[in-house]
Each structure stands twice: as structure tokens, then as C-alpha cells.
N, C-alpha and C positions, 0 to 999 in steps of 0.2 A: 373510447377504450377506458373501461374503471382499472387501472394502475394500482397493485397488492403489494410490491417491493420496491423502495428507492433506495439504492447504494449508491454510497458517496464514499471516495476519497477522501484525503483529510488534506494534505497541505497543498496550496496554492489552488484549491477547488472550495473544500467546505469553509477550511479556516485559511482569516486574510494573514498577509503578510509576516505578521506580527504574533501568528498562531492562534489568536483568537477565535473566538465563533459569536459572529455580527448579531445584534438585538434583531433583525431583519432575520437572516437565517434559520436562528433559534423559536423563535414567532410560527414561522410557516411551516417550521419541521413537529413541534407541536403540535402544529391544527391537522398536518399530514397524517401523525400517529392518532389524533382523537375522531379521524376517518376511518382507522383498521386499516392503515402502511405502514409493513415492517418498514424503519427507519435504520438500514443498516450499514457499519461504518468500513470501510474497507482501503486499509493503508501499509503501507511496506511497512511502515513503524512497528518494533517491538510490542508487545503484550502490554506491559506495562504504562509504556506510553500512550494508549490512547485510553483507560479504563475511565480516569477524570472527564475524560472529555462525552464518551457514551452514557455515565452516570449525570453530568450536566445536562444530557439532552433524555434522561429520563428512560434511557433503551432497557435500561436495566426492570424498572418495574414494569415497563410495557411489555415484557416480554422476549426481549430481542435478542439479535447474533450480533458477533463484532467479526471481522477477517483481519489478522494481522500478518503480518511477514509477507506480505505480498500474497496471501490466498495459501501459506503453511501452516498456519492455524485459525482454527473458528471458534471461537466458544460461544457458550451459549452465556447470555448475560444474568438472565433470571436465577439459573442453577450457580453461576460462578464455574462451572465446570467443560473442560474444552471435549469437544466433541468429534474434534479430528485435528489430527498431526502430523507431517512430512518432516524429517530431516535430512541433512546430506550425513552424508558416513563420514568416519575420519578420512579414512584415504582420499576421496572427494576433497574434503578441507583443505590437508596436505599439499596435495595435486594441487589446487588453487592459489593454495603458498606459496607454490616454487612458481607457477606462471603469475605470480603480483610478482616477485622478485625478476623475475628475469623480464617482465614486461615495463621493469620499475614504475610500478602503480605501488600505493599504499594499499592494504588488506586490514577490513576491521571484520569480529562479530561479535555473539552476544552468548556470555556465559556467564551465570550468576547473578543474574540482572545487571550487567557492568558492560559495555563495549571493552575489549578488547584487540589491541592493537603491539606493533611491536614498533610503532614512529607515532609522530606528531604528526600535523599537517592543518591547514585553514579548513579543510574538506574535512577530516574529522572533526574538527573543534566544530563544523554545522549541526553534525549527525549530535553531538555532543547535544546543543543548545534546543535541537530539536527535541530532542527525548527525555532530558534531563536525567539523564542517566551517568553513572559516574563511569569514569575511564579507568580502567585497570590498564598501565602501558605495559606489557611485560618486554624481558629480557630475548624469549625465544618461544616464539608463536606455537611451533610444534609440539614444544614442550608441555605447555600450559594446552591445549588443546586438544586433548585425547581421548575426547566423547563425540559421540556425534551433536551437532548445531542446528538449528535451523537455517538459517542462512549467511553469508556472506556478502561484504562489500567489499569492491573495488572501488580507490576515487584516485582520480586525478585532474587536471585539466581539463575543462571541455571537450577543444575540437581533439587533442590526441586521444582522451577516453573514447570516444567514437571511433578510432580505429582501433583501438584494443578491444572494444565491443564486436568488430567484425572479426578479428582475429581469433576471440574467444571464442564464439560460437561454432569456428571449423576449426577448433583444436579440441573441445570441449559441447559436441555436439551430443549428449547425452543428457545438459542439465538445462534448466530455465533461466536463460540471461535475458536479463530489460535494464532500459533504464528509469530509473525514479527521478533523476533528478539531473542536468546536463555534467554534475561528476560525481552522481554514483551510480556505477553498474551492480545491478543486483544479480547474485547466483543464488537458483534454490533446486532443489530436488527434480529432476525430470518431473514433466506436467501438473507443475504445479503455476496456478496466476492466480488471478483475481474473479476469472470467471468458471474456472473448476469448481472454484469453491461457491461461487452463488448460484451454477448449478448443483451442488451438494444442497443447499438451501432452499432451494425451490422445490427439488422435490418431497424434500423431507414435509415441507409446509404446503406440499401440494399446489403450488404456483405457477400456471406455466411462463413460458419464454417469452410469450410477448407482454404478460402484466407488470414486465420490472424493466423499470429507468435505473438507467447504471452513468453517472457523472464521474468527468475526472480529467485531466490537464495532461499527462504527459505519456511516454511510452510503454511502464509498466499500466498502463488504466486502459489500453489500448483492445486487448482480448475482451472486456468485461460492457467495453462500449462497444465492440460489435456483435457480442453475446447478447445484448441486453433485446428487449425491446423497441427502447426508444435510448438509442445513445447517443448521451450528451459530452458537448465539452464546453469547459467556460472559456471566455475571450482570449484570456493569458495561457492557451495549450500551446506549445510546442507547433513554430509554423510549420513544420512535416507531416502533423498529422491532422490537419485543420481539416482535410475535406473527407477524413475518414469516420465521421459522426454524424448523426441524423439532423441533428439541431447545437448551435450554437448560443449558449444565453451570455450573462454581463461576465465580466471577472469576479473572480475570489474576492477580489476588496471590493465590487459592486454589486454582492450578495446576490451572484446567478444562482445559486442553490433554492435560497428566495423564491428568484423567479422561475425556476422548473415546478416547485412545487404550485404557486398560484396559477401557472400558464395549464398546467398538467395534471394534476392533482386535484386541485378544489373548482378548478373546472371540468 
């Protein structure tokens, strides 16, 4: 099978620990693109936060898409200009304010390029470190929030996030809850993931369904690995969903991205 789209994740899949993107990685994702594969990035992270990282990997002159927000936005890299959009409505927001309060979880999102929150928390200060984005803490979330968003986090604890992830989804069965990360649960806009939007991409490029490898570690990457082709997880997924991918490669700090593309790609 000659392989036309490779989507990647970004943390704990493409980039190690440390948020990097491995000399190994970088190398093969290259030789991948000077084959003719889109090399395309696809991560809950904000817009902003991943632009550095698809201009280091050259998507931008190559032509490429990026998916952020979990598959709520896609741009096109070459134009700079976004090609499609979901957000939630205020009352949606709202509604999600008062069930973080009363579920006492923290609620962050993203307005003006700033995270947004109305607490502190070690769970936000991640999202913080991840995206480098500044924190706007305000006084009263509603207040400040009176547009529609793209999406919303929930964080708290691990094992309790996961019963508020079950909780949410039969109170709140209208929008797209995953999790990214074991304390953040993501809400976005009914039908929206990661693999709506690389089927928006595929057609547009004329790609069918089985020439794209779709990589990723955890529960929001889940649709996108069984949409794909050939889906992958690296070592470090999420033990729940280990046996729900076609193929297993190294971990994120053992540059399995690397190895998809040499196993897959250039052979």
C-alpha cells in the first residue's frame, strides 16, 4: 500500500516529553514529505500553539493542513488561512460552567490567544506550559465569556476526571467529550474529533481512507486511529486503548513516529 497522508498528534506521540521534535523524527518526516505525504499535524492544542512546530517541519512550504482544537479547526498552512471552523455557542459554555462548578472540576478556554480560567490549579499550569500561552485568570468566567469559543476544558484528578467524563457525556449528550490527557477532558461542538476533520482532508485532496496513517497515544486520537487506514499507537498510549490500533511502534521519546514512517512509508 503507497500511503498519501500521515497524521500525527503532537504530545506524547510526535513530540518527546519535553515537547520536542526528535532529530530521528524530524529526518523521516522530511524524507516522508520529499515522497509526496501530506505530513499532517493534528492536536487538541490551540492554533497558535502548534504553528512553530508545523513551520519547523516545513508543512507550511510543502503545502500542508494543520487540525487543532481536537479536529475544530484546520487551516491550510501554505494560505495561512483556516478552512473550516466549529465552535460551541455561549449557552453551551455557560451550561459547562455551571456543570465544572457543581461537578468541582476547574473549566479553562481560549479567548484572545490567553487561556482563560476563573482558579488556579497544577492542571492548568500544564495546559499553561504546554502552549505557552498567557493566562488571563478572571473574576467571573460568564462574565468574560460572551462569545462563542471553540472549546473547553475540564481538569481535575485522574481517576475522579473519569467519572465526571462518564457523567458528562449522559448529561451533556449533544457535544464531543474525549479525553486528551488523564486530567483534561475536552468538550467541542457535536461531531467534531480528529477524524471528521481528516476526512474533510482527504477529500478535498482526493485521498481515499485507506492511503492515510493516522498516529496518536491517547483517548481523544482514538476516532482518527480507527478512521485511518493503518492506525497507529506509540508504546506510551493509554493501557485501555492498547488493543484498539492496527500496529504498535516505539514511544514518543523512542521516536515511533520515525519508525512508522521507515516501517510504512519509505518502504
Amino acid at each position: 500500500m503507497k500511503y498519501k497522508m500521515l497524521v500525527l498528534d503532537m504530545d506524547d506521540t510526535l513530540l518527546t516529553d519535553d515537547h520536542k521534535i526528535s532529530r530521528e523524527n524530524r529526518e523521516m518526516l522530511f524524507k516522508a514529505q520529499e515522497m509526496g505525504v501530506y505530513v499532517i499535524l493534528a492536536s487538541g492544542r490551540p492554533t497558535p500553539a502548534m504553528i512553530a512546530y508545523a513551520k519547523d517541519l516545513h508543512l507550511d512550504v510543502n503545502n500542508s493542513y494543520m487540525i487543532s482544537y481536537n479536529g475544530a479547526v484546520i487551516t491550510d498552512l501554505k494560505e495561512d488561512k483556516i478552512l473550516f471552523e466549529q465552535t460551541l455557542t455561549q449557552e453551551q459554555i455557560h451550561a459547562l460552567y455551571d456543570y465544572s462548578v457543581k461537578s468541582k472540576t476547574h473549566i479553562i478556554t481560549y479567548l484572545d490567544g490567553k487561556v482563560v480560567s476563573e482558579t488556579d490549579s497544577e492542571y492548568i499550569d500544564i495546559e499553561l506550559n504546554i502552549t505557552g500561552l498567557e493566562h488571563n485568570k478572571v473574576l467571573d468566567f460568564k462574565d468574560v465569556v460572551k462569545s462563542s469559543v471553540i472549546k473547553c476544558i475540564l481538569l481535575e484528578e485522574p481517576s475522579y476526571l473519569k467519572q465526571v467524563e462518564k457523567d458528562l457525556k449522559e448529561v451533556m449528550p449533544h457535544l464531543s467529550i474525549c479525553m486528551s490527557k488523564p486530567f483534561f477532558l475536552e468538550v467541542a461542538q457535536n461531531g467534531i474529533d480528529k477524524a471528521s476533520s481528516i476526512k474533510f482532508l482527504a477529500e478535498k485532496l482526493n485521498i481515499h481512507q485507506s492511503e492515510i496513517i493516522a498516529v496518536g497515544n491517547a483517548g481523544n486520537d482514538l476516532a482518527m486511529v480507527e478512521y485511518a487506514g493503518l492506525g497507529v499507537w506509540v508504546d506510551n498510549v493509554d493501557p485501555e486503548l492498547r488493543h484498539l490500533a492496527d500496529v504498535i511502534v516505539a514511544s514518543n521519546n523512542d521516536h515511533g513516529v520515525a519508525e512508522v514512517v521507515r516501517r510504512f512509508i519509505l518502504n
